[in-house]
N, C-alpha and C positions, 0 to 999 in steps of 0.2 A: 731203195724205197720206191724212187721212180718206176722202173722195173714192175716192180710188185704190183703196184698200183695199175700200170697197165695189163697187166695178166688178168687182174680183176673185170676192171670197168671198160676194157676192150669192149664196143661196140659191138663186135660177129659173137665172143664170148655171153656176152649177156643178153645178145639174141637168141642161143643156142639154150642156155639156161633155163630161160623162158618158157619156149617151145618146149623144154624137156618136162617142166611142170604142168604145162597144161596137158601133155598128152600122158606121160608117166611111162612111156613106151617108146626106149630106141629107138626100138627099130621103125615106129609112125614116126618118130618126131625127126629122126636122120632122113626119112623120105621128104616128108612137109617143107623138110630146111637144101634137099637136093644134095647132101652128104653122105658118104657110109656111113656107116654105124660104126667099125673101129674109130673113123676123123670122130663123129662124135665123144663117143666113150673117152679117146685118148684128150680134147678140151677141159670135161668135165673133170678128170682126174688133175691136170693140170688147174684148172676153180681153186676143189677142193682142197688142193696144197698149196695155192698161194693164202686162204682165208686160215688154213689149218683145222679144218674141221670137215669130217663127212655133211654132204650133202643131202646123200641119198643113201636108203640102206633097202638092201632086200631081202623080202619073205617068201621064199619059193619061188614062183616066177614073177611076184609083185613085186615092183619100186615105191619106194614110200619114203617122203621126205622126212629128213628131220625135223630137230628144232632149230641147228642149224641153218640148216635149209629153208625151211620158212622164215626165219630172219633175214637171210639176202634176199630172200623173194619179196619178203616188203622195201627192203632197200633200192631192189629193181626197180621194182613199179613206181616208188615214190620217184628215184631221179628221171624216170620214163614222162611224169607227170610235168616233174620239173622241166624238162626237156619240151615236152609240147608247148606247157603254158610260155616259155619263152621265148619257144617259134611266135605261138601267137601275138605274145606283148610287142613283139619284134614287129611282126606283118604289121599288127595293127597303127603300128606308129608311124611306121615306114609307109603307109597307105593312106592316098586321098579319100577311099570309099569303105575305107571300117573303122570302126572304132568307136570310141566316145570320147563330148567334149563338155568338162564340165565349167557351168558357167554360174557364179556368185554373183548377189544382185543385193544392196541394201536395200530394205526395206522401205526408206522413202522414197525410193523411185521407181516409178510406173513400168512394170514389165512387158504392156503392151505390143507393143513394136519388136521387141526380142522373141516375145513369142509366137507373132503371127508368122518372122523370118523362120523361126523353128518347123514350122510347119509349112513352108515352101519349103526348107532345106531339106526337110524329110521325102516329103514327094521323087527333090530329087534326085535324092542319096539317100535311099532309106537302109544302108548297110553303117550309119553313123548315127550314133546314141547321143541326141542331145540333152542332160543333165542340167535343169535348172534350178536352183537351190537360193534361199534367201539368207544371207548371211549378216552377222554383225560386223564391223569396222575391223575388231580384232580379232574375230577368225577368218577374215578375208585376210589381211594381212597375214597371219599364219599359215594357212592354207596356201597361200601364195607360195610365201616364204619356203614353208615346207613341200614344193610344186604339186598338192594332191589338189589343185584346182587351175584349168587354162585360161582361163577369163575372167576378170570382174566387171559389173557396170558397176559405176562411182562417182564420185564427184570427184573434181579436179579445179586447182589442185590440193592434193591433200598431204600435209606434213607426217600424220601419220604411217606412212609407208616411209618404213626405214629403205637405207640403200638405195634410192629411188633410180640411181644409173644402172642398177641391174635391170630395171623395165624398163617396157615400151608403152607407149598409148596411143590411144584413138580417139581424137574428140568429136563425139554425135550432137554434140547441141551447144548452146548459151542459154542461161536462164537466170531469172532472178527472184528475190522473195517480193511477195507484197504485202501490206499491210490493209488488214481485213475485219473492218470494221460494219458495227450491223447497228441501224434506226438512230446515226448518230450524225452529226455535221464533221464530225474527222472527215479529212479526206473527201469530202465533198466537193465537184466543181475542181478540182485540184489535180493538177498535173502530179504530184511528188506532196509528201507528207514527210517534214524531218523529223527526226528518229524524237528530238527532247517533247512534239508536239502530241503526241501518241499519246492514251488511256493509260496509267500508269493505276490504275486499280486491280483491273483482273489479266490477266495474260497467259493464253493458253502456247506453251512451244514443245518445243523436239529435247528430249532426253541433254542432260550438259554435256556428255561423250560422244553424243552424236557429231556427225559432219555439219549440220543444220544449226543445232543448238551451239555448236562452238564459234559456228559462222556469226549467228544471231548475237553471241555475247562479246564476239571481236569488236564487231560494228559498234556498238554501246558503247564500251571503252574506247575505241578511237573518238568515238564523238563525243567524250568525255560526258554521258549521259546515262542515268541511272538505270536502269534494266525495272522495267515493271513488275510486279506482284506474280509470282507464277504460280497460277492454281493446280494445273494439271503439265505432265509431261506426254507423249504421244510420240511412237517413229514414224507413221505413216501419215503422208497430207490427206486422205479419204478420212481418218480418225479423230484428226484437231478438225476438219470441216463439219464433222456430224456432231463435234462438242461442241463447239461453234454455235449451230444451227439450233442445237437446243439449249443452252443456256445463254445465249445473246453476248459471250465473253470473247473477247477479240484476241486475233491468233496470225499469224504469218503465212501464205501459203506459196508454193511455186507458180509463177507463172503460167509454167505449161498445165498446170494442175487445174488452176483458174480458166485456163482458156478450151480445156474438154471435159468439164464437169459444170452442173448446176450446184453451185454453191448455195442457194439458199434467195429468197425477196429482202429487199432491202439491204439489198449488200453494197458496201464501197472496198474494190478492190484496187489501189494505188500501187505505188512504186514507193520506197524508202528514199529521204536523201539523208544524206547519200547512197545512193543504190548499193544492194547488196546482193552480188551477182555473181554467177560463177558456173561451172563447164560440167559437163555430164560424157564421159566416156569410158570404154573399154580399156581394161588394165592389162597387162601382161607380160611374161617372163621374156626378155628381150631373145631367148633360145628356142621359143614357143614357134616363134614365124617361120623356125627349120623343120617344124613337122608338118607333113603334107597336109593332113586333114585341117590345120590348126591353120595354114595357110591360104587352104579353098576355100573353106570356113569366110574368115577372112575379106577374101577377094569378092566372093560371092557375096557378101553383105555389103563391099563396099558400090557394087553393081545394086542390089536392091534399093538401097539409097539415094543412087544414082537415078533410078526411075522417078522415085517422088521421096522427099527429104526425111530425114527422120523426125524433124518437127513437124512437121506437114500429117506424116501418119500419124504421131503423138496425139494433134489436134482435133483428127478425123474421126471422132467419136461417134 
């Protein structure tokens, strides 16, 4: 069977194949490939008896394939196809300067900074496709899981990432929620606002599956304190801010969110006590750092940051 099989998908064999189909003429296509014509003839007859079926059949002094023959001619071409594309998946992976890197971002956190690095990265690698995508909890984690995605930005840490000793991380910031209150004495004059002292009538927050909203409902429970009235759900902080702003209903926001946006006149924007704080970084496959681009990527971002901090740019609205 071995054998057989290379009589077929021999390499010079279905070079020669080839050449014979696009020219339909020996005697051009033994010239093109630097062969006689008998070395040719004699391949082809050898083909045709390892598949068991004519190839080519002739009408006078015309070559004209068969049906046969057209069916390995698609066969060719397709593992010809395969063949390339896996050089290229190859090069591309194996390569600092091609490729693409796909990178998942939940919704509640500010793309800013990731995307302006994207566009120095581009400048100076523009042979690397950077793929920004907004994803939920649980197709980030799937995506992951499944590796059709290099990067997450995330909060940390987060439980939901099963196996978590298969990744690696990066952590870009600290931050914390505040409590955001509007034309009220909450929080007023006040360092820190504890969680039982808070508006328990209306309360705008983050979806309960979110990373925000699970955070926000930990915090309550630990403090053995009821969770307010929840009018609206929202994943983005610019979404709960403009609920916010137009119904005078009080809502959670990130600090960083707070400190490069206009929230609104008459706002009190506090700290929770107990504070309720937690990490913002890059997620990924701990096998990811062996690919070059996934590496320079990487390095180079850890250099942009290096210039001026990732909160510092976050802030610099």
């Amino acid at each position: 069977m071995a054998n057989k099989q290379e009589q077929i998908f021999s390499s010079k064999t279905l070079t020669y194949f080839l050449q014979l189909t696009e020219t339909m003429n020996y005697t051009q296509a033994a010239k093109i490939l630097g062969i006689s014509q008998p070395a040719l003839t004699q391949q082809m007859k050898k083909l045709q008896a390892a598949v068991g079926a004519p190839l080519f059949d002739t009408f006078g002094k015309k070559l004209k394939i068969t049906d046969a023959g057209y069916e390995m001619l698609r066969a060719t071409q397709d593992i010809n196809e395969r063949l390339t594309q896996a050089a290229d998946n190859i090069q591309s992976k194996s390569s600092a300067d091609k490729g693409t890197i796909r990178i998942g971002v939940l919704a509640s956190i500010d793309t800013k900074v990731i995307t302006e690095f994207a566009s120095e990265a581009f400048k100076e690698t523009p042979g690397i496709k950077i793929v920004l995508v907004q994803l939920s909890r649980k197709e980030m984690r799937e995506q992951l899981t499944e590796n059709d995605i290099d990067l997450v930005l995330t909060y940390l840490p987060d439980s939901f990432f099963k196996n978590w000793e298969t990744f690696s991380h990066k952590t870009l910031y600290t931050d914390e929620l505040l409590y955001i209150s509007r034309d009220s004495d909450e929080g007023q004059g006040k360092d820190k606002i504890w969680l039982g002292d808070i508006d328990r009538r209306a309360w705008a927050s983050y979806p309960e599956d979110s990373y925000l909203g699970e955070t926000l409902s930990s915090a309550f429970n630990t403090a053995m304190v009821n969770e307010p009235e929840v009018v609206t759900e929202m994943e983005a902080p610019e979404q709960l801010a403009e609920f916010s702003r137009n119904t005078r209903v009080h809502t959670a926001l990130p600090e960083t969110y707070v400190s490069g946006h206009t929230v609104g006149e008459g706002v009190n924007a506090v700290p929770f006590q107990p504070s309720i704080g937690f990490e913002v970084g890059l997620v990924y496959r701990s096998e990811k750092i062996r690919t070059p681009r996934i590496s320079r990527f990487l390095g180079r971002f850890d250099d942009y940051l290096a210039e001026q901090s990732y909160l510092s740019r976050l802030e610099n609205k």
